[in-house]
C-alpha positions as CSV (number, residue, x, y, z in Angstrom):
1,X,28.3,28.3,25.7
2,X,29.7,30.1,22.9
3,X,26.3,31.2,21.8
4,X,26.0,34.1,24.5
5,X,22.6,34.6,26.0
6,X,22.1,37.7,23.7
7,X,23.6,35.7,20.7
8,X,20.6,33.3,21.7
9,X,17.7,35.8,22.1
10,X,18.8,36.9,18.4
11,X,18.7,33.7,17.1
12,X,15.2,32.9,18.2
13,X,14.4,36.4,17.7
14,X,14.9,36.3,13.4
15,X,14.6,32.8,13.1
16,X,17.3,30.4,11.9
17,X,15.6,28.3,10.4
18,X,14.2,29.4,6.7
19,X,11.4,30.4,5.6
20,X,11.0,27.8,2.7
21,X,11.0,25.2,5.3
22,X,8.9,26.8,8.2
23,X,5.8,27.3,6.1
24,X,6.0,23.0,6.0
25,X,6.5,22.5,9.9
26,X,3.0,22.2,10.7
27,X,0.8,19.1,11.5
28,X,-0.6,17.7,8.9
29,X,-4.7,16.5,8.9
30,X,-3.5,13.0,8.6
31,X,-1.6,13.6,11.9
32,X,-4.0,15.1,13.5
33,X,-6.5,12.3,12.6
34,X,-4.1,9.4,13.2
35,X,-3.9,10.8,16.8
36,X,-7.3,11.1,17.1
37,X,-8.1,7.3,16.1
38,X,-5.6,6.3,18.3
39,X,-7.4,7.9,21.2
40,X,-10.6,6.2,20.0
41,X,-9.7,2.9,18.4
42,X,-11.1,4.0,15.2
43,X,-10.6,1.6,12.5
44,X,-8.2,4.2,10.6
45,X,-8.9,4.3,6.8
46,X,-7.0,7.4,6.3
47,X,-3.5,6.9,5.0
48,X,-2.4,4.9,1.9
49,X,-0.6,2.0,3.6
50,X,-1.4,-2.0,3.5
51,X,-2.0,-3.0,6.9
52,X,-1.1,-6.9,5.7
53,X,2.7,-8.5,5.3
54,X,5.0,-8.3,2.8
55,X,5.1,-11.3,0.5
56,X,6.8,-14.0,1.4
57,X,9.1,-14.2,-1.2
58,X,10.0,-10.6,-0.9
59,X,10.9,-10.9,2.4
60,X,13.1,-13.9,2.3
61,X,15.2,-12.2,-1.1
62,X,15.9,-9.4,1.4
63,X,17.1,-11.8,4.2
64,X,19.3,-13.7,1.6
65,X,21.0,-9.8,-0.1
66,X,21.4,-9.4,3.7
67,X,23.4,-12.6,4.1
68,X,25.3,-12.2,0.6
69,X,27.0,-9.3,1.4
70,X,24.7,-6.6,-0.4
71,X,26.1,-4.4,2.8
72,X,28.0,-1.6,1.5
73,X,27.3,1.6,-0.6
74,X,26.2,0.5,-4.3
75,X,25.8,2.9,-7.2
76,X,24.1,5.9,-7.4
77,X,21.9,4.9,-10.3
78,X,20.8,2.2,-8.6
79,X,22.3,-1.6,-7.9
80,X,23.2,-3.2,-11.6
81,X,20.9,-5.7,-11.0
82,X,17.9,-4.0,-10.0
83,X,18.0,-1.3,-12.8
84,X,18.8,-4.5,-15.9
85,X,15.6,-5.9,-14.2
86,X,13.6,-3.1,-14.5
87,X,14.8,-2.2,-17.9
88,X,13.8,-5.5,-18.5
89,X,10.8,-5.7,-16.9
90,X,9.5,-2.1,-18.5
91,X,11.0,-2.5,-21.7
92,X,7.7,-4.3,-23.5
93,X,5.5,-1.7,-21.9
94,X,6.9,0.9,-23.5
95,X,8.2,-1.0,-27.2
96,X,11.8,-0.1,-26.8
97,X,14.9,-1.5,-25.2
98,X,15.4,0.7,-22.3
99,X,19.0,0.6,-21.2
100,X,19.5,0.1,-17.5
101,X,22.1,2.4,-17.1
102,X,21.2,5.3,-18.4
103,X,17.3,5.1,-18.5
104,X,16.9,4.3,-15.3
105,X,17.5,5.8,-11.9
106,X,16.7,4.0,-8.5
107,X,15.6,6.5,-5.4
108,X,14.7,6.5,-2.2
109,X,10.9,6.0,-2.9
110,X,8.8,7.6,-5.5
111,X,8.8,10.7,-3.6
112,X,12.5,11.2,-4.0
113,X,12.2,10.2,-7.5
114,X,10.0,13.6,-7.8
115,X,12.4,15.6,-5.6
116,X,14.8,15.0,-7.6
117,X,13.2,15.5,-11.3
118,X,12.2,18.9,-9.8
119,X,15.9,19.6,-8.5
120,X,17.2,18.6,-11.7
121,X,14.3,20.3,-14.1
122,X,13.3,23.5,-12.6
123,X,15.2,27.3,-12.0
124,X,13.7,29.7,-10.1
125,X,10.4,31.3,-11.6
126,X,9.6,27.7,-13.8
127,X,6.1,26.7,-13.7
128,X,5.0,23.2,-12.8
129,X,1.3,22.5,-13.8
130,X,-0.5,20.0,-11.0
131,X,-3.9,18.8,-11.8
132,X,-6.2,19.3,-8.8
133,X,-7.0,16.9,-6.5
134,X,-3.1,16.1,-6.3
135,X,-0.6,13.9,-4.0
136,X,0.5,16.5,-1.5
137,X,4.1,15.6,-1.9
138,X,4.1,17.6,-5.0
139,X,3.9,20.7,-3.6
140,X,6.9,21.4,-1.0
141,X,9.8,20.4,-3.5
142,X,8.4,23.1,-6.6
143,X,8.5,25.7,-3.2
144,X,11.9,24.4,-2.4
145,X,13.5,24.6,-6.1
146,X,11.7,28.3,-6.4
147,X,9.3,26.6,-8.8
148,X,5.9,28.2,-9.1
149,X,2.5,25.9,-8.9
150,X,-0.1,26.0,-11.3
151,X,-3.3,24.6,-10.3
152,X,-6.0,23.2,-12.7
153,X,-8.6,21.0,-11.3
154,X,-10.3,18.1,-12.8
155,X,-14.4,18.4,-12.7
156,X,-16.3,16.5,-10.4
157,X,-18.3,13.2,-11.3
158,X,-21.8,14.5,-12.9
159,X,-25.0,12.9,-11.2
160,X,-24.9,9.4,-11.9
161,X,-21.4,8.9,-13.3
162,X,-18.1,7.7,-11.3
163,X,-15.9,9.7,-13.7
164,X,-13.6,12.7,-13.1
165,X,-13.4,14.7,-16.8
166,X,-10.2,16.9,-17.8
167,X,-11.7,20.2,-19.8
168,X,-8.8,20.3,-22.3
169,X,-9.2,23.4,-23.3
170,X,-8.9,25.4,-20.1
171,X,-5.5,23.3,-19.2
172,X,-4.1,24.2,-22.3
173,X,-4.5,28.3,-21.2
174,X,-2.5,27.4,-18.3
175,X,0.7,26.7,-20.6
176,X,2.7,29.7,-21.6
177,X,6.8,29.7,-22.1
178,X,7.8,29.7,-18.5
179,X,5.5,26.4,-17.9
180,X,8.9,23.5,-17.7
181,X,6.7,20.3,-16.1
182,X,3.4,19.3,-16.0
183,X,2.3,16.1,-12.8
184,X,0.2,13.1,-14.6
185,X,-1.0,10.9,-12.7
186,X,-2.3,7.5,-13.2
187,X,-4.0,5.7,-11.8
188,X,-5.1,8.8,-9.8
189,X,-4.2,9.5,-6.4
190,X,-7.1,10.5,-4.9
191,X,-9.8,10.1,-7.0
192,X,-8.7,6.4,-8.6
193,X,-9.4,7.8,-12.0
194,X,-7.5,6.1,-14.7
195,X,-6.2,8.2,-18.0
196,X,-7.4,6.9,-21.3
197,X,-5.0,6.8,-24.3
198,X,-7.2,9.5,-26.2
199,X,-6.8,11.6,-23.0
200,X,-3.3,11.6,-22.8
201,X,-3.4,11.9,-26.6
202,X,-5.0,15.1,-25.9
203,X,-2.7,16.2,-23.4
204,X,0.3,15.5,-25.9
205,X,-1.2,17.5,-28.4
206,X,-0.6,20.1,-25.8
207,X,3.0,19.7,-25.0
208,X,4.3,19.3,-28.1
209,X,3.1,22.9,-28.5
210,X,5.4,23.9,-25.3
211,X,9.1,22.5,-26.6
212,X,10.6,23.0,-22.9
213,X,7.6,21.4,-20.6
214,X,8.7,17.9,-19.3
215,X,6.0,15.6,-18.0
216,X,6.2,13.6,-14.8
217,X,4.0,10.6,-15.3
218,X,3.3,9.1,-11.7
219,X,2.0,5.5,-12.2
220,X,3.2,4.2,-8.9
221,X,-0.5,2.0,-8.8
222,X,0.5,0.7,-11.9
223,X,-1.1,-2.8,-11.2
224,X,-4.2,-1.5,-9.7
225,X,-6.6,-1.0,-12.3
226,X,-10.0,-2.1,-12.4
227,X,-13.0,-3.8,-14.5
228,X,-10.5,-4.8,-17.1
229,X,-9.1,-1.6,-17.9
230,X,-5.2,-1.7,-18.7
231,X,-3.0,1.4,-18.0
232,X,-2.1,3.1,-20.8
233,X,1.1,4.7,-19.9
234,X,2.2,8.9,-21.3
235,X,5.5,7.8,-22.3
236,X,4.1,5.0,-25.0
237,X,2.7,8.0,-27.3
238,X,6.2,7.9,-29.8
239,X,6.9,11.6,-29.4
240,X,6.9,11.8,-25.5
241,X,8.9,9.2,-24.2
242,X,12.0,11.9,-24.8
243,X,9.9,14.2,-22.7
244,X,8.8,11.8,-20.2
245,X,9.9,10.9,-16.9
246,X,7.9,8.2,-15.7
247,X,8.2,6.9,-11.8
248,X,7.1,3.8,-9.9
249,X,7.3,2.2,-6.6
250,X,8.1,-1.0,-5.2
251,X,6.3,0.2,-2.2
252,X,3.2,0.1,-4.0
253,X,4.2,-2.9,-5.4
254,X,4.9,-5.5,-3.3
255,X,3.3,-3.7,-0.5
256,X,6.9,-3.0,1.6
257,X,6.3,1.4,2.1
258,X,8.7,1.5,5.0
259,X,11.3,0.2,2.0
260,X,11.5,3.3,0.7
261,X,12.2,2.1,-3.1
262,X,11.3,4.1,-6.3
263,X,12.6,4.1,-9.6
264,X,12.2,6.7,-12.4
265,X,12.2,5.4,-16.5
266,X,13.4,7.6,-19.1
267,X,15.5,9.1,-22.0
268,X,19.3,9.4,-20.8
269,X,19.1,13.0,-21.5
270,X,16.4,13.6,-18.3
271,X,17.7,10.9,-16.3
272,X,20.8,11.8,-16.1
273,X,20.2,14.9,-14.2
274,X,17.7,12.6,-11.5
275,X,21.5,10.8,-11.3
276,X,23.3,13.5,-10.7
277,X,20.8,15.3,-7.9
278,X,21.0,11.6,-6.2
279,X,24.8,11.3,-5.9
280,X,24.5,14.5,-4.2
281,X,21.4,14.4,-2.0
282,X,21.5,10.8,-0.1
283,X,24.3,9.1,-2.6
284,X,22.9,5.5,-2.6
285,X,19.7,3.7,-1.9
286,X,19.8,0.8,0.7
287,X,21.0,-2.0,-1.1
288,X,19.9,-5.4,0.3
289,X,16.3,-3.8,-0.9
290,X,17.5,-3.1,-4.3
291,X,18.5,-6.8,-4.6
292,X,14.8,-8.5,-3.0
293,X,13.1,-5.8,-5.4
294,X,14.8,-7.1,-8.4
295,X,14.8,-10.6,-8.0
296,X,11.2,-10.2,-7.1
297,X,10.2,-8.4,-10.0
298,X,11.2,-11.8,-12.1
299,X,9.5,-13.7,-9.2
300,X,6.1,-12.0,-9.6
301,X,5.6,-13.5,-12.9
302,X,5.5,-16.6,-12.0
303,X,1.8,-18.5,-11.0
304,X,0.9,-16.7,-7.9
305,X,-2.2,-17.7,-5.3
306,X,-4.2,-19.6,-7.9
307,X,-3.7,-16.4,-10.2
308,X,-1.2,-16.8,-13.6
309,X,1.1,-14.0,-11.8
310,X,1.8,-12.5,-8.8
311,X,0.9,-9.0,-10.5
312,X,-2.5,-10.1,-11.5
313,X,-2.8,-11.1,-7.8
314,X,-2.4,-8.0,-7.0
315,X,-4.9,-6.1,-9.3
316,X,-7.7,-8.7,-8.5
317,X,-7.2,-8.4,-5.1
318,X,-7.3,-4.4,-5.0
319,X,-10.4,-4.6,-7.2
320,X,-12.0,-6.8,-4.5
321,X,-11.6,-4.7,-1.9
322,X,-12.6,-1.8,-4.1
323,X,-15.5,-4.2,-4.1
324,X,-16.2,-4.6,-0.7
325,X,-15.7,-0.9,0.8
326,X,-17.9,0.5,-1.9
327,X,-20.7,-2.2,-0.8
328,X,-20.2,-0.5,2.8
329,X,-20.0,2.5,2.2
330,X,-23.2,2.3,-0.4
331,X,-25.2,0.7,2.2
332,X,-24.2,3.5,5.3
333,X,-27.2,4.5,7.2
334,X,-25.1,8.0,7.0
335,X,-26.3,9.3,3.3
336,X,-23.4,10.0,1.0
337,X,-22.4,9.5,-2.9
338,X,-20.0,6.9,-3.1
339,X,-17.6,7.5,-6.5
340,X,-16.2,3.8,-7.5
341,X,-13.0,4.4,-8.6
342,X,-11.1,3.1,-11.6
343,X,-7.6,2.1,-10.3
344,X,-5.7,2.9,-7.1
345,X,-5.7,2.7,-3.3
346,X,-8.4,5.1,-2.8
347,X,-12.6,5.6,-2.5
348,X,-13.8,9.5,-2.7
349,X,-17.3,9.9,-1.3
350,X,-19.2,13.0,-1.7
351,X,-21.1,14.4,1.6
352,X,-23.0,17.5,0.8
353,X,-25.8,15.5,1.3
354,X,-25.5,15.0,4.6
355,X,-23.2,17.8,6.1
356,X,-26.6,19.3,7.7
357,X,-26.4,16.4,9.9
358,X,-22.9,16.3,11.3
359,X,-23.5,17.7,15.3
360,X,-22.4,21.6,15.6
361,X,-19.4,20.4,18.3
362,X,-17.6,18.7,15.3
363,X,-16.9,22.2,13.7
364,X,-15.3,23.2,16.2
365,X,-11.9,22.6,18.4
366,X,-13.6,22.3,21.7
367,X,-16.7,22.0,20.3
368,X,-18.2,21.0,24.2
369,X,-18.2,24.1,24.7
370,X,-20.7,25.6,21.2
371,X,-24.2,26.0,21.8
372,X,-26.8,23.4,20.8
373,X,-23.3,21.1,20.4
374,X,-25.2,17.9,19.9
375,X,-27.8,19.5,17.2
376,X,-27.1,18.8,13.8
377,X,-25.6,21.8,12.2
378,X,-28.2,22.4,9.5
379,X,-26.8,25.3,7.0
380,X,-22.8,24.7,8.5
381,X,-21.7,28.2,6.3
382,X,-24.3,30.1,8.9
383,X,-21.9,29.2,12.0
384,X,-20.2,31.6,13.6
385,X,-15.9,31.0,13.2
386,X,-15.9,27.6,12.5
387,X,-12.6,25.7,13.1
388,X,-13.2,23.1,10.8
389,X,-14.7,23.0,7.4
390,X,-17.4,20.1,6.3
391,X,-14.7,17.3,5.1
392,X,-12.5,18.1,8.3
393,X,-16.2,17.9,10.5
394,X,-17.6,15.0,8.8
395,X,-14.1,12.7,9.6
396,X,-14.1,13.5,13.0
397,X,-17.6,12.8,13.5
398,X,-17.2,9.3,12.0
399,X,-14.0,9.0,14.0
400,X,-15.2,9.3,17.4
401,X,-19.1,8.1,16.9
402,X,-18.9,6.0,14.3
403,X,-15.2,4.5,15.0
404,X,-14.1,4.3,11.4
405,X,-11.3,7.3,10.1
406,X,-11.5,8.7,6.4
407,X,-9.1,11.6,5.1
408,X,-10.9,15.1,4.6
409,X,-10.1,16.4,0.2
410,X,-9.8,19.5,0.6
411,X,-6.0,19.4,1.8
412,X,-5.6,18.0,-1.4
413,X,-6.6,20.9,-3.4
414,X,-4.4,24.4,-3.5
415,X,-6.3,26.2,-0.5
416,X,-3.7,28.7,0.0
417,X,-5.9,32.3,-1.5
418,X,-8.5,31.1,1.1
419,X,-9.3,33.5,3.4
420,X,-11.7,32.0,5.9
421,X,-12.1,28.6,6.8
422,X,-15.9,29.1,4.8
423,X,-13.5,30.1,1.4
424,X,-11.8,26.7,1.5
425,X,-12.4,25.1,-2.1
426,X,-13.7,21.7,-2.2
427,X,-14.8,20.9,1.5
428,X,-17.6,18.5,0.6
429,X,-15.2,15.2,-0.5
430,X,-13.6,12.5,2.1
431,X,-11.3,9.8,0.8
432,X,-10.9,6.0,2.3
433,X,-8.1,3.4,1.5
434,X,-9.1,0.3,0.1
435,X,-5.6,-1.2,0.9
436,X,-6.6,-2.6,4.0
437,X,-7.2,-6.5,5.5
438,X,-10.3,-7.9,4.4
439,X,-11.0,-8.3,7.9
440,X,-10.8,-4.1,8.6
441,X,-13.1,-3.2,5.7
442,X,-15.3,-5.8,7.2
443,X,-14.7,-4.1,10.7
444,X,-15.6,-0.5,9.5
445,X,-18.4,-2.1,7.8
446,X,-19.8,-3.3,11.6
447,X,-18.9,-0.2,12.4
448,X,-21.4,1.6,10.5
449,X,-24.0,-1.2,11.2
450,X,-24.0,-0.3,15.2
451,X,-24.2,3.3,14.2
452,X,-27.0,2.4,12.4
453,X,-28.7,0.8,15.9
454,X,-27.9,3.5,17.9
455,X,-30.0,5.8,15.7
């Protein structure tokens, strides 16, 4: 070997790998609770996935691109008919005519539509304002551009409302001249919550104070929005679409995630630069997808499952099963505040009112071995060293006793000041997906019925 065995002991000895990217090699809460519902054949309502097949006519456009030839690289920006569709598509939402090859840029997924924004917007030292809960994926590409997160966190339903409120005032402190973008997201990943036009309204007052800040409006659940609400989308407020990039995802969509297809709409002034990271980064996006995606975008509005469009298929849908895991999870013999959300893949529950009855073992690793294991925990802040906090406790419990996995919240809030695992912000809130069969909400729902017996 030309390494040497001293030349080896070196290497492992500094590290060769950076630091940027050690502080992400870690596993992740959804890991560790995918593996754990494996082991006990939860029904797993963790992650954000449909667990039902692509449509049909999706599947069979990608099967005839296949068979066409739509082989070989394609262009950066995206395939020429995907982005005219989309700019065709989009177009009425936002009142202009969007041109499709400079307004629009087609990614690998929605999340490489943010990786590059950030690669193209931010310098080292730049601010990037994220609104609390947030998608995780935010977070590692502003650490990677030597962007600095802000944090501001949206309140908590009050007693008897569903709704999550922005205090205006208190994000406006957080802008100052080295803020460049702020995250908006709508509908809401986790909490569902859907943006009103006099919100964003409200938040435009605030960036047109700030000349440099760019806003990256995530409305990849663009068609789930419930009890007739309609999406009112940043970049239709006149003024911001040239300080708007705004990103969505087939995945979402048409219900095809492993696709790995996102596409971001804006001025050609931005968009350009989400171009130029993507020639660089991964060149191309797989092109027999970008043909099914836009040839099913003109497909989907044709009468769909008894509904006038495949579109509004999808919304009703969603807002049934919204529907139906709310109705179980109101009706749990485990007592917790169920928030309905407005739009999105995603039900938040609240648990502080029964954290004082998840057993002592669950706050802990090998929690065989604690005292009084099987006792509830009562006041879980008097433990000694817990290894998990409430959220983290609470999911494992209704993993392995109950049989049904939800995700613990506070992973998605910035946790990083905490000192102790009893400092960790927001420990009380679990989320579940709603994008699941009819048949597993209805399973989980049993689930919680033969807890019920047991008691």
């Amino acid at each position: 070997s030309t390494w040497g065995k001293d030349k080896k002991a070196k290497m492992e000895k500094e590290e060769v790998l950076t630091e940027r990217i050690r502080k992400w090699i870690r596993v992740t809460i959804f890991e560790e609770l995918t593996l754990l519902s494996n082991k006990h054949k939860s029904k797993n309502l963790a992650q954000g996935f449909p667990d039902w097949e692509t449509p049909k006519f999706v599947r069979e456009a990608l099967n005839d691109a296949a068979n066409a030839g739509e082989n070989q690289y394609i262009r950066t920006g995206g395939h020429p008919e995907l982005v005219k569709n989309v700019a065709e598509f989009y177009s009425p939402f936002f009142g202009r005519t969007i041109d499709p090859l400079t307004e629009v840029v087609v990614c690998n997924g929605g999340t490489q539509v943010i990786s590059n924004a950030l690669c193209a917007l931010i310098s080292e030292g730049d601010e990037v304002i994220i609104i609390e809960p947030f998608f995780e994926f935010y977070i590692p590409p502003i650490h990677f551009y030597k962007g600095v997160p802000r944090f501001f966190e949206m309140t908590p339903p009050a007693p008897g409302s569903d709704q999550w409120t922005i205090d205006f005032e208190g994000l406006e402190k957080l802008f100052n001249e080295k803020t460049k973008v702020i995250f908006l997201n709508s509908p809401h990943n986790p909490t569902g919550k859907v943006f009103t036009k006099e919100e964003y309204e409200r938040i435009a007052a605030i960036v047109r104070r700030f000349p440099r800040v760019v806003v990256l409006a995530d409305e990849v659940y663009e068609f789930m929005t419930f009890d007739n609400r309609k999406l009112f989308r940043f970049a239709q407020i006149p003024d911001m679409w040239d300080r708007t990039i705004s990103m969505y995802s087939a995945g979402k969509t048409f219900s095809l995630t492993g696709w790995r297809i996102g596409w971001g709409i804006g001025p050609a002034s931005l968009i350009r630069g989400l171009q130029a990271a993507q020639q660089w980064i991964t060149f191309s996006t797989h092109r027999p997808s970008q043909v099914s995606i836009a040839k099913s975008l003109v497909i989907g509005k044709e009468p769909y499952e008894g509904h006038s469009d495949y579109y509004e298929f999808l919304r009703a849908s969603f807002e049934s099963k919204r529907n139906r895991l709310c109705k179980i999870l109101e009706e749990s013999p485990i007592k917790f505040k169920v928030w309905r959300p407005e739009g999105g893949f995603f039900v938040i529950i609240d648990i502080r009112d029964c954290v004082k009855d998840i057993p002592r073992s669950y706050f802990y690793k090998d929690g065989k071995e604690v005292a009084d294991a099987q006792n509830p925990v009562g006041v879980w802040t008097d433990l000694e060293e817990p290894d998990y906090t409430p959220d983290v406790a609470f999911a494992r419990w209704l993993t392995i006793e109950v049989g049904v996995t939800p995700i613990p919240l506070a992973s998605f809030y910035d946790n990083s000041g905490a000192k102790s695992i009893k400092e960790v912000r927001y420990p009380y809130f679990v989320r579940f997906a709603i994008c699941k069969k009819d048949e597993t909400i209805d399973a989980a729902g049993e689930c919680f019925r033969n807890f019920a017996s047991k008691k």
